[in-house]
C-alpha positions, -999 to 999 in steps of 0.1 A, spaced: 272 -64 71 242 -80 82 229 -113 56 200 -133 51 198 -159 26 167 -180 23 152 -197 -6 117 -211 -8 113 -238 -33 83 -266 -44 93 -295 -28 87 -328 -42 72 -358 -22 70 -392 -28 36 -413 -13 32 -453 -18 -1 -466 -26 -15 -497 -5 -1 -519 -35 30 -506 -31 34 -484 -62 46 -447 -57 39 -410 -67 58 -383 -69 38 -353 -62 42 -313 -48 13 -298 -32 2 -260 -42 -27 -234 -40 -64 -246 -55 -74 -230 -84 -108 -225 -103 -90 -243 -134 -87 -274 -109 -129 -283 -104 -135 -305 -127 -103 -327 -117 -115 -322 -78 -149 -337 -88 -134 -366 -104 -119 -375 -73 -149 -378 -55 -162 -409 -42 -190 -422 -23 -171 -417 11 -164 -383 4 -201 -380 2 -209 -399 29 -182 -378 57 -185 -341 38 -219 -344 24 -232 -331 -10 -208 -305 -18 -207 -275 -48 -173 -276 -49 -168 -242 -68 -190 -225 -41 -167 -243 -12 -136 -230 -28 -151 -194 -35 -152 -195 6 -125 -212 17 -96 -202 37 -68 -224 25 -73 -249 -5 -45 -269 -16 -43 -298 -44 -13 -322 -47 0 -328 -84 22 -353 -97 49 -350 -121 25 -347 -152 7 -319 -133 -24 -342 -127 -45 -336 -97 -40 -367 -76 -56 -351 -39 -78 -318 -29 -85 -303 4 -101 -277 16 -101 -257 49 -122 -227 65 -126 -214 97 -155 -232 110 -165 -264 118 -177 -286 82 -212 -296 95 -237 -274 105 -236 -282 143 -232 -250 157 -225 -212 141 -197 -202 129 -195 -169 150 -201 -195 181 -177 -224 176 -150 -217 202 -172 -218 231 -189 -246 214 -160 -272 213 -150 -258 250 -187 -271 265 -182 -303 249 -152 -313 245 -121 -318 275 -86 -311 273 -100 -288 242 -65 -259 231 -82 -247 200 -85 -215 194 -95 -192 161 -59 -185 158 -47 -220 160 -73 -240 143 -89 -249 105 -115 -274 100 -116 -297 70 -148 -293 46 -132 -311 20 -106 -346 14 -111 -362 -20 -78 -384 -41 -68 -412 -56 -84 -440 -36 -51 -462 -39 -29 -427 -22 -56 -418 -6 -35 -424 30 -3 -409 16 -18 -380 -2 -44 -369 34 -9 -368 52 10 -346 27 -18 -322 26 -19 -319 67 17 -312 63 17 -289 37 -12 -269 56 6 -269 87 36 -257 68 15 -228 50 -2 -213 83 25 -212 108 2 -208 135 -21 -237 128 -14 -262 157 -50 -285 153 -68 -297 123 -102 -306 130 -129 -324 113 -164 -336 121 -178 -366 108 -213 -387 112 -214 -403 146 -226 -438 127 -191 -434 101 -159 -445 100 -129 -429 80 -106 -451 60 -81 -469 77 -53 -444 59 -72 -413 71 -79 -425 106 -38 -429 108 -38 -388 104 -68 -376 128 -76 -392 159 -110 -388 182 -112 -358 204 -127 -369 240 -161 -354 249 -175 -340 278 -192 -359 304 -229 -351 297 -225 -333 260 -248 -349 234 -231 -339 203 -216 -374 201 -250 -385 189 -248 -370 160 -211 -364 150 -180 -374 160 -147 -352 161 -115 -363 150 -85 -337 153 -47 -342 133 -19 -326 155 8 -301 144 34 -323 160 29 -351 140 36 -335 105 57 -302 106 66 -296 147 80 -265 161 118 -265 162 137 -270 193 161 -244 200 193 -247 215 227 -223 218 252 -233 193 279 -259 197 310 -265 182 302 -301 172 268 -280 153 295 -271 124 292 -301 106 253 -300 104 252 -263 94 280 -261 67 260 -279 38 231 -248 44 260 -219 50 280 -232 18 248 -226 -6 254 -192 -3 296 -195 -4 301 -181 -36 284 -146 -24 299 -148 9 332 -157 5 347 -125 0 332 -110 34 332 -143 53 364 -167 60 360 -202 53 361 -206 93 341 -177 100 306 -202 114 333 -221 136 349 -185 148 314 -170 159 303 -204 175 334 -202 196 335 -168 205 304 -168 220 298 -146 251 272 -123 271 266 -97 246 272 -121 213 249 -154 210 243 -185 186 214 -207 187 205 -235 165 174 -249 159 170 -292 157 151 -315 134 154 -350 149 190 -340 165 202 -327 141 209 -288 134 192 -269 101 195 -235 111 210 -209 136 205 -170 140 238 -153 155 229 -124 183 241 -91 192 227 -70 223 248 -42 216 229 -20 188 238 17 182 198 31 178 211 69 170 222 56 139 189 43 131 172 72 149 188 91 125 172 75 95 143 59 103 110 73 117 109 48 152 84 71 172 60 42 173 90 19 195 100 47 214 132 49 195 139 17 207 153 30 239 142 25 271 117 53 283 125 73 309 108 110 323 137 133 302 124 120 268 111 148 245 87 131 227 66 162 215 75 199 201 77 221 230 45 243 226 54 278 221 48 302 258 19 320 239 -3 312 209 -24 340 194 -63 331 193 -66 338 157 -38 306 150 -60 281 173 -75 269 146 -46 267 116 -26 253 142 -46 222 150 -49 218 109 -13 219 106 -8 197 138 -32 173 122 -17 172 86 20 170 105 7 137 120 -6 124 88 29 129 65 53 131 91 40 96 106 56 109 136 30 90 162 28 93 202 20 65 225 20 64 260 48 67 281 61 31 292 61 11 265 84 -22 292 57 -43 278 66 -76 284 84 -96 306 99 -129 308 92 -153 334 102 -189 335 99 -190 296 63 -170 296 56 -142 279 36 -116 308 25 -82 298 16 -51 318 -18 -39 309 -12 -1 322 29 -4 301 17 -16 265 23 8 235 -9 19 217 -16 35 188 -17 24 149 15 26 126 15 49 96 39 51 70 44 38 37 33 2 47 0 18 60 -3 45 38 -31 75 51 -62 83 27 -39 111 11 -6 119 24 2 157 17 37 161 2 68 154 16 87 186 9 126 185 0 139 206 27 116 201 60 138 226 81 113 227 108 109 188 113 108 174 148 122 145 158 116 130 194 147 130 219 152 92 233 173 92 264 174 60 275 193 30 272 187 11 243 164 -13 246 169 -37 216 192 -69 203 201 -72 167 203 -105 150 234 -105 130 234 -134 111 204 -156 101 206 -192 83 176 -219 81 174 -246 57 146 -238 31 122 -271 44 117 -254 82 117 -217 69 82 -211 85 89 -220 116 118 -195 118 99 -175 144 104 -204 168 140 -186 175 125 -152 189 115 -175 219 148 -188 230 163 -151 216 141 -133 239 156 -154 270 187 -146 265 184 -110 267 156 -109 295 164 -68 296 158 -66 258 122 -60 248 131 -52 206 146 -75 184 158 -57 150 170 -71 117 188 -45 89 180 -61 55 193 -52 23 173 -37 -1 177 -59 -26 177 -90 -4 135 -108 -12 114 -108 21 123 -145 40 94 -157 61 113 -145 90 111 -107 89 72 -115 78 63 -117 112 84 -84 119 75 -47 112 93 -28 87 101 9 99 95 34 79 126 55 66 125 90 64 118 107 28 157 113 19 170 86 42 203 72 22 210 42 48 215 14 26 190 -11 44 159 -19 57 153 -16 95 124 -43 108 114 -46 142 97 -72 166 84 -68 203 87 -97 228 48 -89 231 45 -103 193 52 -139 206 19 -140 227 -4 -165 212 -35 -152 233 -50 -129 203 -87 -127 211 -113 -110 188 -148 -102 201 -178 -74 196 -176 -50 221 -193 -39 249 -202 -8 269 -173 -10 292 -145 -14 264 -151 24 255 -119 39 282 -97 10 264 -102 23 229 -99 58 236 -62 48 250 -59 30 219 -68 59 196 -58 89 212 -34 100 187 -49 91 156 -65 119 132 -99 105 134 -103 92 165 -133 107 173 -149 93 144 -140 59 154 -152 64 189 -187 79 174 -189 44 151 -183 24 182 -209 38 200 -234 35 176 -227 2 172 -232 -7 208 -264 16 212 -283 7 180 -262 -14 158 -275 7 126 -261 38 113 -289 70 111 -292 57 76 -305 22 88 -273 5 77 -263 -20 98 -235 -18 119 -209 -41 134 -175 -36 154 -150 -58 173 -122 -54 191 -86 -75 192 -72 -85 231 -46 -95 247 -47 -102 281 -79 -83 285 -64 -52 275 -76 -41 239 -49 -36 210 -75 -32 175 -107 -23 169 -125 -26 137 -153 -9 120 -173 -23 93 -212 -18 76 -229 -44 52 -217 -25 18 -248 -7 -1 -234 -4 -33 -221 -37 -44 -235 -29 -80 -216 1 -82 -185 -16 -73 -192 -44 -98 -195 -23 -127 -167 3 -117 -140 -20 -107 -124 -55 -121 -134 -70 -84 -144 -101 -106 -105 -103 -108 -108 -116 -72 -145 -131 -68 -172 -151 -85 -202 -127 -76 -226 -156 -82 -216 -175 -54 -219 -145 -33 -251 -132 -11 -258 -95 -7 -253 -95 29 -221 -110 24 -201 -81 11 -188 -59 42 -175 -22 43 -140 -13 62 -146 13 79 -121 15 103 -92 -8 111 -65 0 140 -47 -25 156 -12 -22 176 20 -19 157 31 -48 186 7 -74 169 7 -65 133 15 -97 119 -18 -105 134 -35 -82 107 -44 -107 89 -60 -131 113 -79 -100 126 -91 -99 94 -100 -137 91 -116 -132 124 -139 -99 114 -154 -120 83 -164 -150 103 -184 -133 130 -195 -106 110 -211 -142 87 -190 -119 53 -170 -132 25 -154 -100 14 -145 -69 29 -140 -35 6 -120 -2 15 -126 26 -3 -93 57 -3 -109 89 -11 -88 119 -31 -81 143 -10 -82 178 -21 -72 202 8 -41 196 18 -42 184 59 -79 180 56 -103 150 51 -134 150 30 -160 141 53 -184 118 56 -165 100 29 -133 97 50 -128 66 64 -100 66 95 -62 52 85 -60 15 82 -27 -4 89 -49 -32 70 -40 -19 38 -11 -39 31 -26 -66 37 -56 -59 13 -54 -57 -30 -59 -28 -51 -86 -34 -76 -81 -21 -108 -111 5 -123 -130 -7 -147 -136 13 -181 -169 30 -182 -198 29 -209 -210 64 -214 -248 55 -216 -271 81 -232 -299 71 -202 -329 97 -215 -327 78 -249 -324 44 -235 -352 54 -211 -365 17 -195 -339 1 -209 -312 23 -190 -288 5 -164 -305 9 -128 -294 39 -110 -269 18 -88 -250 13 -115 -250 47 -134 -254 72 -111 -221 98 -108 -204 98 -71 -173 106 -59 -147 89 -73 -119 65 -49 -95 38 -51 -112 4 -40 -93 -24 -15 -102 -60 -11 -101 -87 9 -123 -117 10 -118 -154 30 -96 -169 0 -70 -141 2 -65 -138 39 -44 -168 44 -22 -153 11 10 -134 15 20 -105 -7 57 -107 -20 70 -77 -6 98 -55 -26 119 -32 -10 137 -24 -40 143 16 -43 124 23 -72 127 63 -80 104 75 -111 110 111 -119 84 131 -137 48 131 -132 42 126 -171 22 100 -182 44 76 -189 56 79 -151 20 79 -139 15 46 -163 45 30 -147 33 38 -112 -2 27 -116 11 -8 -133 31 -12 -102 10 -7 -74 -22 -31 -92 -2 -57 -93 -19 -79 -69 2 -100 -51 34 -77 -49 34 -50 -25 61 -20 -34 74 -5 -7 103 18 -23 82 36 -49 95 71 -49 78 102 -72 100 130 -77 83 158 -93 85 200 -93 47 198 -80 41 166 -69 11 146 -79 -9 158 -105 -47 167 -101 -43 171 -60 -67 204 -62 -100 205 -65 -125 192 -93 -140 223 -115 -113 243 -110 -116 273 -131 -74 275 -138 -74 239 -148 -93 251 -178 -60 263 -193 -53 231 -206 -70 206 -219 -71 172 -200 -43 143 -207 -58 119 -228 -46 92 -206 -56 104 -171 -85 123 -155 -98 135 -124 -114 99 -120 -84 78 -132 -62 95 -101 -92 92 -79 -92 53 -82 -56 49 -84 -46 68 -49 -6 70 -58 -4 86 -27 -15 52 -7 14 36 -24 39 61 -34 66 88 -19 69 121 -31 93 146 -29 80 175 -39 114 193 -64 133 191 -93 165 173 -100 193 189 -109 217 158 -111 225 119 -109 254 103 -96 252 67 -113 281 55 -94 267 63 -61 232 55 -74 218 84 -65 196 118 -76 199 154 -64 169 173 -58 170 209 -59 205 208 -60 204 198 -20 185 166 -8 198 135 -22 169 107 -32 189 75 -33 179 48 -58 181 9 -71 163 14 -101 161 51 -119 129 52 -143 131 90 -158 100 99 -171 98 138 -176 79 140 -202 75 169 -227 74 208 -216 62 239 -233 98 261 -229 101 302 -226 105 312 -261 137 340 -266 130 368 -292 150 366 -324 163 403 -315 153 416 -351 150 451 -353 113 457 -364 119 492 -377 140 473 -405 109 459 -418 123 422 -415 104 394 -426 106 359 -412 128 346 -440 153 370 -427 149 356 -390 143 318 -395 179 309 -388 175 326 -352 144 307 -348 135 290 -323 154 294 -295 151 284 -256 152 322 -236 177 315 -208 175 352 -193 152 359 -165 115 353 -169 95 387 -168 65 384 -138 37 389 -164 46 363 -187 32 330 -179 44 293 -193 15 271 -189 28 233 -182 6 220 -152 -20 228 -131 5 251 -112 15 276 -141 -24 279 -149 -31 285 -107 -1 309 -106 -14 327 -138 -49 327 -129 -43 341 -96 -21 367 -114 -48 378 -139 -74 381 -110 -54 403 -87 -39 427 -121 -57 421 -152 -94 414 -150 -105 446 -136 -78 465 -161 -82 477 -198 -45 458 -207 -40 436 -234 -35 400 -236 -14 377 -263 -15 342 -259 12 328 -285 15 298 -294 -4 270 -324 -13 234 -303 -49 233 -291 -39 246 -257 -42 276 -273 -80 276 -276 -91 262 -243 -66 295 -227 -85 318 -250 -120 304 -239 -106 302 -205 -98 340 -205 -134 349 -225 -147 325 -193 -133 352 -167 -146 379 -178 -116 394 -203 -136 411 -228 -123 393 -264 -111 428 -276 -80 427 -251 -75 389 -263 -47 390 -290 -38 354 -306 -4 349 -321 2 316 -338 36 314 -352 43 294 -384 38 256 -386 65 228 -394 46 209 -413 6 217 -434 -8 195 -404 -23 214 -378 -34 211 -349 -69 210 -353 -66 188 -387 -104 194 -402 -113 218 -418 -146 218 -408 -135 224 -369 -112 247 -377 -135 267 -393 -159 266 -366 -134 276 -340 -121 306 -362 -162 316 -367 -166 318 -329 -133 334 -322 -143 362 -347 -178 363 -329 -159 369 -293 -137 397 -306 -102 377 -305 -79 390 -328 -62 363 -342 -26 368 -365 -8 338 -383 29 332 -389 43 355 -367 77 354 -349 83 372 -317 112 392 -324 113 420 -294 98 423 -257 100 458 -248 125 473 -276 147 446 -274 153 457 -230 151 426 -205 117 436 -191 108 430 -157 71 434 -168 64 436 -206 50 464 -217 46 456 -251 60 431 -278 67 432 -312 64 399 -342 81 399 -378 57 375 -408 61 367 -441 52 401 -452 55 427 -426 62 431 -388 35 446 -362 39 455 -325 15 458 -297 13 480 -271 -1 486 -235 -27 511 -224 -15 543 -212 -31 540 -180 -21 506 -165 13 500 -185 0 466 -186 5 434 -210 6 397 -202 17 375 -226 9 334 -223 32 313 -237 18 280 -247 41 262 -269 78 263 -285 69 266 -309 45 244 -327 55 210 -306 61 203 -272 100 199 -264 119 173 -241 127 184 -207 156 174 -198 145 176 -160 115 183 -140 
């Protein structure tokens, strides 16, 4: 069993003010709420070292903001910190090189560095309160190693501050010391990195008080000796290390270099790590191409290679992925040896994944002949204080195992993500995958520090075609890229701006993105208020994502990537649009935007409901065009400077929602907006999948009418299938004790949490078997009536339940009844019944052949319920030729035989029974069954 128990709490602090009184006070995020307490705080040194400051337009920008509280939840200190320097002294695109002309022995880099725009408190803590908050921002961004800050050459800070920041030395000959001076606050002074060790024996003592918080859960599977027993038994394949705080031990990580990778082969989609094996010529990484392929499949073949890559997330990379090695406790990389290519799965979810089918038979899955190339970590323990710097470990793990280029951690799923496996990459399991954990994954390479992001040039084109090769839409990235660096304006005049991510000159991301055109739009379709103040915001300022691959190897740079892209493209917010997709394997160009691993770092923004405006009335007073005009509908990302140094909680709790009904699309959609929790278990089990994956205008979606809680434009803008599996079948059982579901009475779907959602079906009506030439009336038959038909389903009678039944029937009425003389009943008495019949007048069935049969209600409500409607829709019926007959039972299909087709059917009423019958020529009848019989009836599955 492999454990991990970490808890992050709000830790109290105590400060002293210079008279010798104390505060207790806990540091958090800045919120709007706080601005009015932040500008009491200020002072006339504030003024004097930040300058006039809006202080709701600073925090609209900022990076990290964070305000200490005290016990009564009264702001006692607020600071603020972005990504470039708080005076205007050079831009903030330019800053790096800046500080490296002018300043010596200068280590900051984007990755490593925040500046401070903003200090204000309590002037008596002021010195207490300015060191807590350095802490608790170096504690937040685990890679922030300098804190800098510029102040006016002819000022001083208080003697408290100046204790946290000291003077950085200038150049000899730089002139920026005229003007400002530059004071810096080290890591190492507030919240260093851990020093790691291997474990001792004399360590016990330290680490019991952090192993026994978790003794009543472990105590059945551990001994009470079992920390002394693994310290002890230590040898070359088994490890301990520790990591100290002032000599004394607050965490360890217990290490394994023997790890079985079938098994996880087996259940988890590892293509991108090269099945964590070490990769040698035999490896059969790709189908084996057939000897001959007829010209006529060129084409379907490439579609279905295409759509294969997209759902089966199976991706290639190049063949020698020995990335790293180490050397004298360096990290090195080989340029020509790194893995490329972009991770797709359910953490980077593609535009619109086709459907996962139940039984993939004909799925390929790469051969891995090498040794394996990865060390587990078996146990992991850190005292809740140092929890972000658990990634210090990997440093010292990755020396012990110098052969060892993968370090993997199985989670359970109900276990909370611990800042650990943060930094890691969680594999993607395949669709019925029953292992009982999560699988993450971390290369050495991960550890580098040297995470470069710059615009492009000419000569970066070969790197970036190795980097996309395999990706769907790699020539469309390729296309962007050079039209950035030839005119930096798409042919519309847009302008254009890429960059690219390094690492030891050899590219691993490149981004996309254009200055966004239709900000209104986006304001009055979505809630992106939710997430910005617009006012504070320029028009240039909003960006478009238009592509975003970076390196599985670095992902837990994504978001620094993303930091990086919206300080020297000079944006606050960044939007990604997910188009529907309506052709299976097929993107919707131009609309498609390429796949974006970024997309679990971004946040779903919820549509806004629309005002139908009547514009020719309105006339001058009509909404512009921007904001009215009809497009296609998509789901809308975000990200913008105050969310980038935010985490999502992520939940890899198996959450399996069967039925696509509404109240299982309602459950999904709440899930997936909610903004700070990403989902990454959500499974959809359904006979046909997601609803309304065809295209808009569809004639056979006519059948029915629309769900009064989801449209075409509701599923555009929700994009489920960014967010959610779907196995595409219907369950036929649960076994609770196992916790599992049975799909098609073959694949098992395992689950934590069961929601069943199947909503309510129309069901095959059985005839009551009266014997017409009796004369029977319905008060003879009522106690046979209704009745669920269990016997085979004739081909010419149709159900209608989803878009599915109305495609299969349409199709069936085009290729045998259109051009034919037969009749047609459609029985049934909800409204479904008149949008078939005008569906059927719409196709060309003359109303003669049209034969409606409403049997009798349960109630004197129907379903029209106004008399005035009713008698409008029985006026135009009469006017088309539809025969229409009330209170009529089906009592016989083809003289009481099991038809294969039916030829004709007979009905008792209240008075006297009537059959129809066929033409002569075509032997020919379909009947549409809409409802059973005046109300829709549970399902018991889907």
């Amino acid at each position: 069993m492999f454990s991990f128990f970490l808890v992050a709490v709000c830790k109290m602090t105590t400060i002293t003010s210079l008279r010798g009184d104390t505060e207790v006070v806990s540091a958090r995020r800045t919120e709007s709420r706080d601005v009015s307490d932040i500008v009491g705080l200020f002072s006339y040194f504030a003024e004097v070292i930040f300058g006039r400051i809006d202080v709701t337009y600073l925090l609209e920008k900022s990076n990290l903001a964070l305000t200490l509280c005290n016990e009564k939840n009264e702001a006692v200190a607020h600071a603020v910190f972005l990504d470039y320097p708080n005076w205007n002294v050079t831009d903030q695109s330019d800053w790096e090189s800046f500080l490296h002309e002018n300043y010596i022995n200068n280590k900051c880099t984007p990755l490593n560095t925040l500046f401070m725009h903003l200090f204000v408190a309590k002037e008596e803590y002021a010195g207490g309160c300015c060191q807590e908050i350095v802490r608790k921002a170096f504690i937040t961004v685990p890679e922030l190693q300098f804190i800098l800050l510029f102040i006016p050459a002819d000022e001083n800070l208080e003697p408290d501050m100046g204790n946290v920041f000291e003077k950085m030395t200038s150049a000899p000959g730089s002139v920026v010391d005229a003007n400002f001076t530059l004071l810096v606050c080290h890591r190492h002074r507030y919240h260093p990195q851990l020093y790691i060790r291997k474990a001792r024996l004399e360590d016990y003592d330290d680490l019991m008080p952090i192993w026994t918080r978790w003794s009543e859960i472990r105590k059945e599977t551990y001994s009470e000796y079992f920390l002394a027993d693994l310290i002890e038994c230590q040898d070359e394949e088994n490890q301990v290390i520790v990591c100290e705080d002032h000599d004394t031990a607050v965490g360890f990580m217990s290490l394994c270099s023997q790890v079985n990778v079938s098994v996880f082969q087996e259940f988890f989609d590892l293509g991108p790590f090269r099945g964590l094996c070490k990769p040698l010529p035999e490896d059969m990484l790709k189908m084996p191409k057939k000897p001959s392929v007829p010209e006529d499949g060129d084409k379907s073949n490439q579609t279905s290679e295409e759509a294969k890559s997209v759902s089966s997330r199976n991706f290639e990379h190049i063949h020698n992925q020995d990335v790293a090695v180490q050397k004298d406790g360096a990290i090195t990389i080989s340029h020509s040896e790194m893995p490329l290519g972009d991770v797709r799965g359910k953490d980077f979810k593609a535009l619109a994944t086709p459907l996962l089918e139940t039984e993939e038979k004909g799925t390929f899955h790469p051969a891995y002949r090498g040794a394996s190339n990865a060390f587990c970590i078996h146990q992991f323990c850190i005292d809740e204080k140092h929890e972000t710097r658990s990634l210090d470990f990997l440093h010292y793990a990755f020396k012990l195992f110098p052969d060892k280029d993968f370090c993997v951690i199985l989670v359970p799923h109900h276990v909370p993500e611990f800042h650990l496996i943060q930094s890691f990459v969680r594999v993607v399991p395949f669709c019925t995958s029953r292992f009982d954990h999560e699988l993450y994954v971390f290369h050495r390479a991960g550890l580098l520090k040297l995470f470069n992001v710059r615009r492009p040039t000419t000569s970066d084109i070969p790197g970036v075609k190795v980097l996309i090769e395999t990706l769907s839409l790699n020539e469309s990235i390729l296309n962007d890229l050079k039209m950035f660096i030839v005119a930096r304006r798409d042919p519309d005049g847009t302008p254009v701006q890429a960059f690219i991510a390094e690492v030891l000159d050899q590219i691993v991301g490149i981004s996309v993105i254009k200055d966004e055109m239709d900000i209104e739009y986006i304001r009055s379709h979505y809630n992106i208020e939710d997430f910005i103040n617009f006012n504070h915001y320029e028009q240039e300022e909003h960006g478009h994502l238009h592509h975003f691959v970076l390196n599985p190897v670095f992902r837990h740079y994504t978001k620094h990537f993303l930091k990086e892209i919206l300080r020297l493209a000079h944006k606050s917010s960044l939007y990604y649009p997910v188009y529907p997709q309506y052709v299976e394997g097929k993107f919707q160009n131009p609309c498609a935007h390429s796949l974006t691993s970024a997309l679990h770092y971004m946040f779903p923004v919820r549509p806004r409901r629309q005002i139908v405006y009547p514009l020719e009335e309105l006339g001058i007073n009509a909404p512009s065009e921007q904001v009215s005009k009809d497009q296609l509908h998509y789901s809308l990302n975000h990200i913008n400077r105050k969310l980038v140094l935010e985490s999502k909680v992520s939940i890899n709790t198996r959450i399996v929602v069967v039925g696509a009904s509404d109240v299982g699309i309602s459950f999904l959609e709440t899930l997936i907006f909610c903004p700070h929790l990403k989902f990454n278990n959500l499974t959809l089990i359904s006979v046909h999948g997601l609803p309304r994956k065809d295209l808009q205008g569809s004639k056979h979606r006519r059948f029915l009418i629309n769900s009064h809680c989801f449209n075409d434009e509701d599923y555009a803008q929700m994009s489920l299938c960014s967010w959610v599996n779907v196995v595409v079948g219907k369950m036929t059982g649960i076994n609770r004790a196992a916790k599992y579901v049975v799909v098609s009475k073959e694949q098992k779907v395992p689950y934590d949490y069961l929601v069943l959602c199947t909503g309510q079906k129309y069901q095959v009506l059985s005839p009551t078997g009266a014997d017409i030439s009796k004369l029977p009336t319905n008060r003879e038959v009522i106690s046979k009536w209704p009745q669920i038909y269990t016997g085979e389903i004739p081909s010419n009678h149709f159900t209608l339940n989803d878009d599915q039944d109305c495609l299969k029937a349409m199709r069936w009425l085009e290729e045998n009844v259109i051009n034919s003389e037969g009749n047609i009943i459609v029985y049934g008495n909800t409204i479904d019944i008149y949008t078939t019949v005008e569906t059927l007048l719409s196709l060309g069935i003359n109303g003669s052949r049209i034969h409606l049969i409403q049997p009798p209600l349960s109630s004197n409500v129907t379903c029209l319920n106004n008399n005035e409607i009713e008698s409008a829709v029985q006026e135009a019926l009469s006017k088309a030729g539809v025969s229409v007959y009330y209170d009529s039972i089906l009592a016989q299909w083809n003289e009481g035989d099991d038809p294969d087709l039916i030829t004709c059917a007979a009905f008792t009423t209240s008075t006297k029974p009537f059959k129809l019958q066929c033409s002569e020529v075509f032997f020919l009848e379909v009947i549409i069954t809409c409802i059973f019989p005046n109300q829709k009836s549970p399902s018991a599955w889907t």
